[in-house]
Residue frames as a rotation matrix with the C-alpha (Angstrom) as fourth column:
UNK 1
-0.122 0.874 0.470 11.77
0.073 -0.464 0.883 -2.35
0.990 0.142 -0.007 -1.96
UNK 2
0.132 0.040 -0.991 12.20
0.924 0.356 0.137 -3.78
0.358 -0.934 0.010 1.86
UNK 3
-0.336 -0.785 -0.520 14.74
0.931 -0.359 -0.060 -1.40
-0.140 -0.504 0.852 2.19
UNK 4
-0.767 0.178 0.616 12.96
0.314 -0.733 0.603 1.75
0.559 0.656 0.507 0.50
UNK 5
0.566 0.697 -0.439 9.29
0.488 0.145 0.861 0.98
0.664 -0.702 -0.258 2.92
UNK 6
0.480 -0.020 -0.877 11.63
0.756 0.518 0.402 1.63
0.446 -0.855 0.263 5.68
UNK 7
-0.019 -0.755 0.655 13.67
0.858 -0.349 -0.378 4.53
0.514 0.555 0.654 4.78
UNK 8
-0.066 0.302 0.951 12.07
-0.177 -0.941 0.287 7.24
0.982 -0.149 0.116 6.45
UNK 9
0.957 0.235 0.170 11.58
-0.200 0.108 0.974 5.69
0.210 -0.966 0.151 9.88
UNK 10
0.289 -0.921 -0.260 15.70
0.925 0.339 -0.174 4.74
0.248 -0.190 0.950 9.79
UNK 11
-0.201 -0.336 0.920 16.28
0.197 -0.934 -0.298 8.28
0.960 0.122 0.253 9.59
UNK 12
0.304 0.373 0.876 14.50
-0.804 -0.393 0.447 8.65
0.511 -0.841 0.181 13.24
UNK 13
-0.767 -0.632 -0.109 16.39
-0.437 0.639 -0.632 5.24
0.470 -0.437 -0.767 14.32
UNK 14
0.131 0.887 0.444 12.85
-0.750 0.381 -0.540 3.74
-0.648 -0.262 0.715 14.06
UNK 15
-0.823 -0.417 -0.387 11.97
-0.565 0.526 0.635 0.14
-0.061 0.741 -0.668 12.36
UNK 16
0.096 0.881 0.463 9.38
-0.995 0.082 0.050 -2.17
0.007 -0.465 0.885 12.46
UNK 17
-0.313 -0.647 0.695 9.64
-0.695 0.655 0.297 -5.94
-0.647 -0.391 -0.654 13.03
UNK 18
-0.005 0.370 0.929 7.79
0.446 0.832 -0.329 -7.81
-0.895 0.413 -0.169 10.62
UNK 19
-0.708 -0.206 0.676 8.34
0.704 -0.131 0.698 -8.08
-0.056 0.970 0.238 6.54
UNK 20
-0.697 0.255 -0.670 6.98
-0.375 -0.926 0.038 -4.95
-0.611 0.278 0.741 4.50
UNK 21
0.016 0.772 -0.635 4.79
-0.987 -0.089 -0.133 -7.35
-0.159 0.629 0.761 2.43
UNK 22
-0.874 -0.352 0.334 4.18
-0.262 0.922 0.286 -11.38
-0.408 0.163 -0.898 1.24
UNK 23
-0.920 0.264 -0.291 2.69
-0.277 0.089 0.957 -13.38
0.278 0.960 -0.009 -0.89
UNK 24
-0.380 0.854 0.355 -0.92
-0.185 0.306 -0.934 -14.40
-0.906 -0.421 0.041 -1.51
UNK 25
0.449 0.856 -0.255 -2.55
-0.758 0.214 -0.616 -16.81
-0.473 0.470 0.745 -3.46
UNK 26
-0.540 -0.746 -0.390 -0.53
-0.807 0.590 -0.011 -19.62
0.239 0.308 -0.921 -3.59
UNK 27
-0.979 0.032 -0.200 -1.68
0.162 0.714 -0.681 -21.76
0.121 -0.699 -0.705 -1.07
UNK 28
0.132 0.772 0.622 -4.88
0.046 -0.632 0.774 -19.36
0.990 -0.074 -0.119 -0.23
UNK 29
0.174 0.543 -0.821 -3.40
0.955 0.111 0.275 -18.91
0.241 -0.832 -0.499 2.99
UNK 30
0.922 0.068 -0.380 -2.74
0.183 -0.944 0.275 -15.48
-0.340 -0.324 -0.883 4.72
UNK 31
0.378 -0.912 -0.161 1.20
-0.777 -0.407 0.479 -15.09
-0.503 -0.056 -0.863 5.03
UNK 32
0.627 -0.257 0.736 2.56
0.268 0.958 0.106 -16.95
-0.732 0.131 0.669 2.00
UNK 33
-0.289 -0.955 0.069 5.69
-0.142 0.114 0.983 -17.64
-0.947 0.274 -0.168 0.07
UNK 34
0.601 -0.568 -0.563 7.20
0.788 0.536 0.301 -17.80
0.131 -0.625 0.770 -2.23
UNK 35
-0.359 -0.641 0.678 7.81
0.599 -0.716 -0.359 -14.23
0.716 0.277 0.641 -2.43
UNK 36
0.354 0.534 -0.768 7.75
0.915 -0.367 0.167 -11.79
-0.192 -0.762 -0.618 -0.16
UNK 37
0.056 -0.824 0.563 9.13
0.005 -0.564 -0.826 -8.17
0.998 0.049 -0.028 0.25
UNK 38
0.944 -0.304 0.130 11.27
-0.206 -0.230 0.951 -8.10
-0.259 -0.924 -0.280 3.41
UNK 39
0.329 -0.929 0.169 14.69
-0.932 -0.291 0.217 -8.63
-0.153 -0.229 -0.961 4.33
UNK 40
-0.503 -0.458 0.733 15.14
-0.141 0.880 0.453 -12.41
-0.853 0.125 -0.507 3.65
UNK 41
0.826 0.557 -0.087 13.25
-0.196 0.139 -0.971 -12.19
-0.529 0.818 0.224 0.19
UNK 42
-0.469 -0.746 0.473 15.51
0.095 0.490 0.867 -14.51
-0.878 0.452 -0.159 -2.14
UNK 43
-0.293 0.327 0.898 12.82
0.894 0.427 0.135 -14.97
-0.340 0.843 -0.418 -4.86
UNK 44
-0.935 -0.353 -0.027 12.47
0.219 -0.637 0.739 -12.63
-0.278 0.685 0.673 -7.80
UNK 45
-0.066 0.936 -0.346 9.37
0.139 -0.335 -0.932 -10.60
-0.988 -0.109 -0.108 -7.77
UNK 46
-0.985 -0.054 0.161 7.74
0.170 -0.295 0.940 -10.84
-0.004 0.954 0.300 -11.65
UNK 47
-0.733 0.667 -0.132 4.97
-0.645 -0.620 0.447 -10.14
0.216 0.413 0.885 -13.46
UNK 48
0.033 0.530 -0.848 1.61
-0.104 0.845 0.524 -11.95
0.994 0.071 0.083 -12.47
UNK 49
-0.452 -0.087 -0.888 2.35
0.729 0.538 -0.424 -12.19
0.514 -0.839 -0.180 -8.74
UNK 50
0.498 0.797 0.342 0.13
-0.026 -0.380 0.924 -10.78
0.867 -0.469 -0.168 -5.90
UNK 51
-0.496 -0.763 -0.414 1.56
0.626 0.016 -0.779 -9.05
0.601 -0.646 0.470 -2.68
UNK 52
0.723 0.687 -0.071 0.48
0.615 -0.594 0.518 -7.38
0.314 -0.419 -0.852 0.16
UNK 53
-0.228 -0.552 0.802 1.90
0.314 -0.822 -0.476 -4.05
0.922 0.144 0.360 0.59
UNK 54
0.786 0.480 -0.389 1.60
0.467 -0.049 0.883 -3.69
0.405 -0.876 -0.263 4.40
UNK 55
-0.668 -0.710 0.224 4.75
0.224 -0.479 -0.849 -1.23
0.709 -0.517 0.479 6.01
UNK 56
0.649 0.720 0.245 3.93
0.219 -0.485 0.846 0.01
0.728 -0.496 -0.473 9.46
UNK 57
-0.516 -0.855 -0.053 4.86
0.172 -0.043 -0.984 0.85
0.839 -0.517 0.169 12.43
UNK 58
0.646 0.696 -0.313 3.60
0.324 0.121 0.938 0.20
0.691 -0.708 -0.147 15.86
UNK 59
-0.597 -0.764 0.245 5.43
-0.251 -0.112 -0.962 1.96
0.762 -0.636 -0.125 19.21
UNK 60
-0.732 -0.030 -0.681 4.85
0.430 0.755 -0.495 -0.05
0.529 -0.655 -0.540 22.47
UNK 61
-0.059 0.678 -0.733 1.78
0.943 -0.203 -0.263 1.05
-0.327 -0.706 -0.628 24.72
UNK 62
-0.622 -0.393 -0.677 1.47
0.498 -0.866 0.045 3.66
-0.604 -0.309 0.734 22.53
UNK 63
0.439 0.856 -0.274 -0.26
-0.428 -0.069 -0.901 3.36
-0.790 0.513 0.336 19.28
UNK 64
-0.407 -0.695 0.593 0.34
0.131 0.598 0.790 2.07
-0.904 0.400 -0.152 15.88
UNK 65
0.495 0.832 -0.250 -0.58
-0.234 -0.149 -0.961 2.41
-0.837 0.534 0.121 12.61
UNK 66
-0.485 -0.046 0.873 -0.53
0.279 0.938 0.204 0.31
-0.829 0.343 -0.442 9.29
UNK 67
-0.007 0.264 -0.964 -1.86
-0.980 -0.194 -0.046 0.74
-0.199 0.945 0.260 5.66
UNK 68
-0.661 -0.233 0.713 -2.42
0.208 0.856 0.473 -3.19
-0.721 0.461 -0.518 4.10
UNK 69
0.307 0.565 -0.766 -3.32
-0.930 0.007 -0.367 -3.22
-0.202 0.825 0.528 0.39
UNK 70
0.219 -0.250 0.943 -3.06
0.278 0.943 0.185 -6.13
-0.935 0.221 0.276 -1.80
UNK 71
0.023 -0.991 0.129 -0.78
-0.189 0.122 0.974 -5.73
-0.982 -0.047 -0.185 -4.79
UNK 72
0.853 -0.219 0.473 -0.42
0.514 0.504 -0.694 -7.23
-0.087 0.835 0.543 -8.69
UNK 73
-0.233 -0.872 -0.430 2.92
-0.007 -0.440 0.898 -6.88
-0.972 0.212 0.096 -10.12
UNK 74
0.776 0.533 0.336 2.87
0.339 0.096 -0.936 -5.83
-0.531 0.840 -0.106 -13.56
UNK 75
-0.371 -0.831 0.413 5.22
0.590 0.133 0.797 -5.33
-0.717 0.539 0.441 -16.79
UNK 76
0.898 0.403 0.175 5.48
0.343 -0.394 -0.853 -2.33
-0.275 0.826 -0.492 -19.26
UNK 77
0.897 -0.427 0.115 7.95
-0.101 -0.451 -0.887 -2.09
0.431 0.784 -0.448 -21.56
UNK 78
0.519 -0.381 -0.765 9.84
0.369 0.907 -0.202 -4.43
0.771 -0.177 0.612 -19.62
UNK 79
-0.714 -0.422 0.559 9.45
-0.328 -0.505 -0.799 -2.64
0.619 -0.753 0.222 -16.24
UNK 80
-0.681 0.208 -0.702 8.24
0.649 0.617 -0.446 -3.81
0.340 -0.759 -0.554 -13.40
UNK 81
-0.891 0.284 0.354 5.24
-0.442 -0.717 -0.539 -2.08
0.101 -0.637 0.764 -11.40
UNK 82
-0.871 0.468 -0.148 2.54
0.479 0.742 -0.470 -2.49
-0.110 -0.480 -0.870 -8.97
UNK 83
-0.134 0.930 0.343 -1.53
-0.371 -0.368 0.853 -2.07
0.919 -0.013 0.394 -9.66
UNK 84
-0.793 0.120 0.597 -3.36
-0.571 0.195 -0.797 -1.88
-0.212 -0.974 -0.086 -6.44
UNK 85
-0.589 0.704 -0.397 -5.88
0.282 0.640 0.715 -4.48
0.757 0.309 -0.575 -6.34
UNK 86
-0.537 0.226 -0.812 -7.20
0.824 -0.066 -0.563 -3.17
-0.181 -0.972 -0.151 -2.70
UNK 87
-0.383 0.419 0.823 -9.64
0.181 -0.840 0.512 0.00
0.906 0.345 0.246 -3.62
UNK 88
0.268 0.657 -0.705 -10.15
0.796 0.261 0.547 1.18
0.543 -0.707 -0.453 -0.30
UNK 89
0.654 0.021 0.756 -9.97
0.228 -0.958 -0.171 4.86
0.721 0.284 -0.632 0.79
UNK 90
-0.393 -0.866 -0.310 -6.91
0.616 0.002 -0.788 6.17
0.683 -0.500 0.532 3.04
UNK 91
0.495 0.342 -0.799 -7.68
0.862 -0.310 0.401 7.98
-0.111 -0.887 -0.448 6.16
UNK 92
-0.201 -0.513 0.835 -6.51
0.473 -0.797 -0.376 11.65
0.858 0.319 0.402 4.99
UNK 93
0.697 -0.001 0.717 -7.28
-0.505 -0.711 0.490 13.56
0.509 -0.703 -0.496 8.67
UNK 94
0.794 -0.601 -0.090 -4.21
0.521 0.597 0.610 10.93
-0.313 -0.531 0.787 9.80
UNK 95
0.248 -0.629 0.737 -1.99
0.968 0.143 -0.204 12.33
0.023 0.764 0.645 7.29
UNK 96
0.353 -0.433 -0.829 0.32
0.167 -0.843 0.511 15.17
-0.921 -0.319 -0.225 8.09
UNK 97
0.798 0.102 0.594 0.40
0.597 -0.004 -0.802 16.64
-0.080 0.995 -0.064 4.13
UNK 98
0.751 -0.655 0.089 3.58
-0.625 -0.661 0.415 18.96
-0.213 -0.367 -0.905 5.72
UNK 99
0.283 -0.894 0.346 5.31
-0.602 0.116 0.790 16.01
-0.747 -0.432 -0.506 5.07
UNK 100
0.536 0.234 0.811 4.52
0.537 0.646 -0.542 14.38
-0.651 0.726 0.221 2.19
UNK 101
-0.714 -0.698 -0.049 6.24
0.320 -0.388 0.865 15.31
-0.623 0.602 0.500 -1.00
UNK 102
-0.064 0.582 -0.811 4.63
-0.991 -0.134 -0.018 16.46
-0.119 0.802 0.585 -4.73
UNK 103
-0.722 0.095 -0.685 5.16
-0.060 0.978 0.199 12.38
0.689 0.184 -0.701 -5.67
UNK 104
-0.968 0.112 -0.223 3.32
0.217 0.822 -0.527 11.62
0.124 -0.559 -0.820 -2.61
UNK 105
-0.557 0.812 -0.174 0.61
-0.234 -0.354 -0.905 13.63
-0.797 -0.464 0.387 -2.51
UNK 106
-0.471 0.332 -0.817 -0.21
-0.880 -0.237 0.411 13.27
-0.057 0.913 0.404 -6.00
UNK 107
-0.936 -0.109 -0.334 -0.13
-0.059 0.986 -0.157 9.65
0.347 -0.128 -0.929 -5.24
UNK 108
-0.734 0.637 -0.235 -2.77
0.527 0.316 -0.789 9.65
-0.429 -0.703 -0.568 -2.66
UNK 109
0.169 0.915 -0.367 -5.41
-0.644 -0.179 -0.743 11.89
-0.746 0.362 0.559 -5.07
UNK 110
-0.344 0.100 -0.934 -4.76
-0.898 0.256 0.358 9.80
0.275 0.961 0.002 -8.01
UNK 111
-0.759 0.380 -0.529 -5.67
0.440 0.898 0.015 6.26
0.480 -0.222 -0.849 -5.65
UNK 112
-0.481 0.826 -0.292 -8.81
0.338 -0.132 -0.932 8.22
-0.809 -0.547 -0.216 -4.23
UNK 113
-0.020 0.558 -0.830 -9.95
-0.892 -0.384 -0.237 9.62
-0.451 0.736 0.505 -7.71
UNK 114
-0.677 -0.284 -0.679 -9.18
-0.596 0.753 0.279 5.99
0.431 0.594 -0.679 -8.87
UNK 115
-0.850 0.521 0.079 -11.43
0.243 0.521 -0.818 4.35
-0.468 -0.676 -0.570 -5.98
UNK 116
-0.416 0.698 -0.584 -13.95
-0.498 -0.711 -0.495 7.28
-0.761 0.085 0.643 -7.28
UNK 117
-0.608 -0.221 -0.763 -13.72
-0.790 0.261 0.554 6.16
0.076 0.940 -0.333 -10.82
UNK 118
-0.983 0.044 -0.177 -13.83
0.021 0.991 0.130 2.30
0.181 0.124 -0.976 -9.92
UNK 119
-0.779 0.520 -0.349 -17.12
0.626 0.616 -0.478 2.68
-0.034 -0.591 -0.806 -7.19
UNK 120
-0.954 0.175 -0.244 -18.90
-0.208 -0.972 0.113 5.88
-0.217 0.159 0.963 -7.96
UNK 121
-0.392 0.771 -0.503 -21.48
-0.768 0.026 0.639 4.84
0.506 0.637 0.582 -10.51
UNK 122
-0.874 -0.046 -0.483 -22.49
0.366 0.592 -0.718 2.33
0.319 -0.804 -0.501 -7.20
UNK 123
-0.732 -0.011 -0.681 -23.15
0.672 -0.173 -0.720 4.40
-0.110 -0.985 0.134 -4.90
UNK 124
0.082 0.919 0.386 -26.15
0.957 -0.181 0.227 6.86
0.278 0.351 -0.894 -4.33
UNK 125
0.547 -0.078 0.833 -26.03
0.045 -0.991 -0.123 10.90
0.836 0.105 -0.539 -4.56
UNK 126
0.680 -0.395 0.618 -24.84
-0.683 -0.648 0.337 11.26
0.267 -0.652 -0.710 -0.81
UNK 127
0.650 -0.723 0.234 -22.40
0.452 0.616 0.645 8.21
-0.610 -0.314 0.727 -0.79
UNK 128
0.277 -0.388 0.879 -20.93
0.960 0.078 -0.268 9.67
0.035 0.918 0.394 -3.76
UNK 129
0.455 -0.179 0.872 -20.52
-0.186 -0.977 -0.104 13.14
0.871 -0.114 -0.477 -2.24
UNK 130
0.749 -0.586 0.309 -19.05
-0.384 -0.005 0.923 11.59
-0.539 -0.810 -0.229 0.90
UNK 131
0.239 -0.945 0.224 -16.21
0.808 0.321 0.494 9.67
-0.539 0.063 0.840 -1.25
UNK 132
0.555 -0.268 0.788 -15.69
0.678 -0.404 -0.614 12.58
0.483 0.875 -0.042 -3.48
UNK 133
0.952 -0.040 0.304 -15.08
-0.235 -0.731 0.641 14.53
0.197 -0.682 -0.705 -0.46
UNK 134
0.732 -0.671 0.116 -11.99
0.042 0.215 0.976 12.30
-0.680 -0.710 0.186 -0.10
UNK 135
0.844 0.025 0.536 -10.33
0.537 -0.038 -0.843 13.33
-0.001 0.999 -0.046 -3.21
């Protein structure tokens, strides 16, 4: 997965220096074991475990920029895959959509119509027209 996070910035002989994700809720502290996803991850990610999903990429005196959710691994039909537990809305005027794929975009309305879903029936008439807006 390390190696997948990273894929697109290798192509430009870019990288970034710190793991693509690690555990939480072991210990309750921040950066814990014993899984992680990065390059030295030994331990087998299963079902039931909580990760933060954090790729970036920061260039020196220059700017940087970073996405951290938090994770659940889950199991259908004896596949592996991750629910976000983080419901928190991406910044879409960052996001050059020229590059994104069909997979990816589709991605990003189905976790903003999901946020919608989750927080909607919250919020009052003009909160609820400002997240819909991010759809």
């Amino acid at each position: 997965m390390d190696i997948r996070a990273r894929k697109f910035l290798k192509k430009d002989g870019l990288d970034y220096a710190h793991g693509t994700g690690h555990g939480v809720g072991f210990f309750l502290n921040v950066h814990e074991g014993p899984q992680s996803i990065s390059k030295n991850n030994s331990i087998k990610i299963e079902k039931g475990m909580i990760l933060s999903n954090e790729p970036g990429y920061y260039k020196k005196n220059y700017f940087g920029i970073r996405i951290e959710n938090l994770i659940y691994v889950n199991k259908l039909k004896n596949k592996l895959y991750f629910e976000n537990l983080t419901l928190a809305p991406i910044e879409k005027d960052l996001i050059n959509y020229q590059l994104l794929n069909k997979v990816e975009k589709d991605y990003l309305f189905k976790y903003h119509l999901n946020i919608y879903a989750q927080y909607s029936g919250l919020l009052n008439k003009k909160e609820r027209k400002w997240l819909a807006s991010l759809i």
